[in-house]
Legacy VTK file of the C-alpha trace (Angstrom):
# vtk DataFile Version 3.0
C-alpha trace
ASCII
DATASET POLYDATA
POINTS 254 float
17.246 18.676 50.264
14.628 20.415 48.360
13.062 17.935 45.617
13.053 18.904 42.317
10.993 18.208 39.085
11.676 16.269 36.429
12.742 18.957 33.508
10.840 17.108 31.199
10.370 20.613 29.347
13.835 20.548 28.981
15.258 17.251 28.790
12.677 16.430 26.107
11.883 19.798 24.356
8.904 20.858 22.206
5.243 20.539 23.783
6.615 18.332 27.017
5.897 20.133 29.856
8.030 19.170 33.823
5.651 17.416 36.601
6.097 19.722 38.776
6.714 23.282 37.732
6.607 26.966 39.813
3.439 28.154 40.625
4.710 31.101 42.140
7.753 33.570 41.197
9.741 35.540 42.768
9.999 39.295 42.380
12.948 38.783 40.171
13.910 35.272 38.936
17.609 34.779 39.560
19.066 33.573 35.874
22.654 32.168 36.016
24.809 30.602 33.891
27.748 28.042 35.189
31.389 27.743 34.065
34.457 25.898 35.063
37.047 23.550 34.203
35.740 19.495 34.415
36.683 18.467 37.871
35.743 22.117 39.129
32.655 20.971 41.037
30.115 22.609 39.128
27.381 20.017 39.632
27.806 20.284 43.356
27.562 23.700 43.366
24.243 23.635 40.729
22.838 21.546 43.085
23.484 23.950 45.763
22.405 27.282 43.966
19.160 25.616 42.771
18.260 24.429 46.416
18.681 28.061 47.625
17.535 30.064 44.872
14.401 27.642 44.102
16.086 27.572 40.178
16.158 24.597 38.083
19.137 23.355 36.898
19.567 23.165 32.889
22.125 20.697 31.651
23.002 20.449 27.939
24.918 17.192 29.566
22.101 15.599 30.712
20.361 16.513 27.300
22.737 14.696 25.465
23.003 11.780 27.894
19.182 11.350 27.418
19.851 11.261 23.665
20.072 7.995 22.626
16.781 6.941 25.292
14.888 9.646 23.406
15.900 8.631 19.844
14.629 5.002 20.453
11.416 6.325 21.993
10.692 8.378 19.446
10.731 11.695 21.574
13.357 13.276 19.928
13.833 16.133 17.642
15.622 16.134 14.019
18.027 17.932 15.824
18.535 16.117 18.774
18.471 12.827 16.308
21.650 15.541 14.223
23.490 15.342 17.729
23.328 11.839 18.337
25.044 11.149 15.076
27.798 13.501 15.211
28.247 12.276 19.474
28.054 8.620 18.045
31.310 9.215 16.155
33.014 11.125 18.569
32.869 14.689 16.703
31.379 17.597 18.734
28.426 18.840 18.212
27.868 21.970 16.213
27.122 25.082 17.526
24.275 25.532 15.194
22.804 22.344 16.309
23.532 23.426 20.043
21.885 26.187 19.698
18.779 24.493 17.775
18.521 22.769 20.754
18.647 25.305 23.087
15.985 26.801 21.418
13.708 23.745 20.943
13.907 24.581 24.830
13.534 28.272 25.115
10.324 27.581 27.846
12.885 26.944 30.221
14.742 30.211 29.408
11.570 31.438 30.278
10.157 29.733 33.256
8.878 31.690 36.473
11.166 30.101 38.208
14.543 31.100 36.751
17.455 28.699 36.037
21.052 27.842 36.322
22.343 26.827 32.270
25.316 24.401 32.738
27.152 23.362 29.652
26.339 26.447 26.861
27.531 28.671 25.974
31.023 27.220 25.704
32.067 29.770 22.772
31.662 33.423 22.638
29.700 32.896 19.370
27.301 30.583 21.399
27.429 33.470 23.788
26.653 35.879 21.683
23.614 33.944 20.324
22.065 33.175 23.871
21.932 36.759 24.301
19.960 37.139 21.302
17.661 34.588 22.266
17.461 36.047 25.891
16.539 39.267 24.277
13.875 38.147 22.087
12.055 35.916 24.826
12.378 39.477 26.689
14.804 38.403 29.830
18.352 38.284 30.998
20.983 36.559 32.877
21.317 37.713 36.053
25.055 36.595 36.558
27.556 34.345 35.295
29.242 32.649 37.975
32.941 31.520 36.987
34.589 28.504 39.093
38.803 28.759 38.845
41.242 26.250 40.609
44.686 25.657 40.017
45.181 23.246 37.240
47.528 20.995 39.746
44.513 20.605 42.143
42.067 19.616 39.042
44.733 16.799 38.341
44.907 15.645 41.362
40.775 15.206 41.975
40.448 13.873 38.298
43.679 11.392 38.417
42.281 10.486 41.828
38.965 9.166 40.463
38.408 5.324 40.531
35.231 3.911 38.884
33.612 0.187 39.444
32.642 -1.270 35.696
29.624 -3.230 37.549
27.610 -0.554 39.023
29.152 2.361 38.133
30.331 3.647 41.596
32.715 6.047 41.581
35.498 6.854 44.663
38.323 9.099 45.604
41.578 7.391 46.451
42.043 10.631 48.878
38.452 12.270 49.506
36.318 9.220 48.950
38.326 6.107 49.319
36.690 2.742 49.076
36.674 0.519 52.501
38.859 -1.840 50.856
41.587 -0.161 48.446
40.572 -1.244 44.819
37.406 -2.895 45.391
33.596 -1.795 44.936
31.924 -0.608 48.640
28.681 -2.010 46.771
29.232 -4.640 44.937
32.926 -6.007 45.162
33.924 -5.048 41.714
37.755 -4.361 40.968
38.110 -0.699 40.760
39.656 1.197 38.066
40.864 4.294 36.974
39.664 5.352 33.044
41.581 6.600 30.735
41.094 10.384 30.543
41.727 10.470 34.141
44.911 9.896 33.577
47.186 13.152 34.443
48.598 13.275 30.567
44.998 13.606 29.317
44.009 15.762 31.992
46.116 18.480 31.308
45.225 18.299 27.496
41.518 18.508 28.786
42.706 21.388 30.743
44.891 23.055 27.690
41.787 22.613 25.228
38.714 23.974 28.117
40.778 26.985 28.469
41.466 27.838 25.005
37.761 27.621 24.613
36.522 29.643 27.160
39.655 32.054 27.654
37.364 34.314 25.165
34.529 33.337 26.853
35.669 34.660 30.724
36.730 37.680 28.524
33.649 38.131 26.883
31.378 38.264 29.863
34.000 40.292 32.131
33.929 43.377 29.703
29.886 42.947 29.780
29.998 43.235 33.728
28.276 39.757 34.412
31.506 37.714 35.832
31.726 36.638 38.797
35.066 34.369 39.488
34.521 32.253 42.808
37.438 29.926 43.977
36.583 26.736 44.201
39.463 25.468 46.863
37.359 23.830 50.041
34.380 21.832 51.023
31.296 21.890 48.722
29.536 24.079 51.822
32.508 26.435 51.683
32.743 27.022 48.322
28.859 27.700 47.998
29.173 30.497 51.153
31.867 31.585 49.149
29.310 31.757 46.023
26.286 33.652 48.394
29.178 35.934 49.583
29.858 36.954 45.806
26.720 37.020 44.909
25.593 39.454 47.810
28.077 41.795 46.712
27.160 41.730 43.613
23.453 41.399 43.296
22.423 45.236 45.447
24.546 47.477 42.261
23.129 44.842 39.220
19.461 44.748 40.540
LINES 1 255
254 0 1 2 3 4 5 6 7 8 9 10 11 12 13 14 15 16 17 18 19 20 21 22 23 24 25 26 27 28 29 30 31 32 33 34 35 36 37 38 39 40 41 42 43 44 45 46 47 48 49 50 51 52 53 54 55 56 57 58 59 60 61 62 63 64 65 66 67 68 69 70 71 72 73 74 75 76 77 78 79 80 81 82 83 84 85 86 87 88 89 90 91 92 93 94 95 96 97 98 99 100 101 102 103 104 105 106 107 108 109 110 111 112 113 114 115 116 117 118 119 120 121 122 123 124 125 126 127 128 129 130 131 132 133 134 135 136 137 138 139 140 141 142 143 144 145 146 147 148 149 150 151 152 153 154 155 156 157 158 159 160 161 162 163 164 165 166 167 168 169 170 171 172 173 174 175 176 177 178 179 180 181 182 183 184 185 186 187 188 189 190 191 192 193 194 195 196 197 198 199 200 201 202 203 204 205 206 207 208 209 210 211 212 213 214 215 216 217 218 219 220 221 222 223 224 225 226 227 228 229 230 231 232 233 234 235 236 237 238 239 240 241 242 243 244 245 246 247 248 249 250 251 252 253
């Protein structure tokens, strides 16, 4: 596993620049951005892409998640500090703000090295304005790579999720079951399942992601930049399944 930096530039923002950032770029940085339903595997497969393609992966998850560590430290932004608020009462965060934030962290959009941008746009009107900014920081994406499975295989890897509250640990009652069914591997703790995992809220997860990004998969098929992978298989099969589309596609977009 290649080791990556720490994406300070883009987990903080502003002036903050990562530990360890590309001293050398390729001929043409590869510039991708990630969608798929939760449960899809999309982190996997980030993890993947940016091992192979030497690209850094760009969360606005793990922007958010640093949030409230950032706020107390004083590191973050009036906008970031905006976010928190509206995520502290449960009320998504505007695209306005989103976008704010994106921009706070244009460097990355930037960056020698390319990246992989997981989590925006999620509208087509967040779309739309990361194509602006693209254009004025002079680059482009380079695909957008779309992960589909059947919505009875997301509930059944979701619903099939079991948590520990101690450390956190998280199994599979099929594809990662603990040693001992309902308790911790690590600690002992009494496994349980949460509450959106449940196949009821599932599906309403599943009803409200695609009319979000119905437009969305539209938007960026008329533009030429979609490619659809099927995510059905191992992690190592669905990521040959990724180089596959992406060797087909690359020759005629490059």
């Amino acid at each position: 596993m290649v080791q990556r930096n720490d994406r300070a530039s883009w987990i903080t923002g502003g002036r903050v620049r990562c530990s360890d950032p590309p001293r050398t770029a390729p001929p043409k940085p590869f510039r991708f951005v990630l969608l798929g339903a939760p449960g899809v595997g999309k982190g996997t497969q980030a993890d993947l892409i940016g091992d192979h393609f030497r690209v850094c992966h760009l969360s606005t998850g793990d922007v958010f998640r640093a949030a409230k560590q950032l706020s107390a430290d004083g590191n973050a932004s009036p906008n970031l500090v905006k976010a928190l608020e509206y995520m502290r009462k449960g009320e998504l965060v505007p695209d306005e703000i989103v976008l704010e934030l994106i921009r706070e962290r244009s460097r990355c959009m930037t960056c020698c090295g390319g990246f992989i941008l997981d989590g925006f746009p999620r509208t087509v009107a967040q779309a739309e304005a990361l194509s602006e900014l693209l254009k004025e920081k002079g680059v482009s994406l380079t695909a957008v790579l779309n992960y589909q499975l059947p919505e009875e295989r997301l509930v059944a890897r979701l619903s099939g999720r079991r948590v520990c509250p101690d450390c956190r640990a998280v199994f599979h009652i099929s594809g990662h079951p603990p040693r001992k069914e309902g308790v911790c591997d690590h600690c002992g703790g009494s496994l349980y399942q949460r509450e959106d995992d449940s196949p009821e809220s599932i599906r309403v997860r599943m009803q409200q992601y695609e009319a979000n990004t119905g437009p969305l998969i539209r938007y960026y098929s008329h533009r030429g930049q979609l490619i659809t992978i099927e995510a059905e298989g191992s992690p190592e099969e669905i990521f040959q399944r990724t180089r596959d589309a992406l060797r087909q596609y690359l020759p005629a977009n490059q």
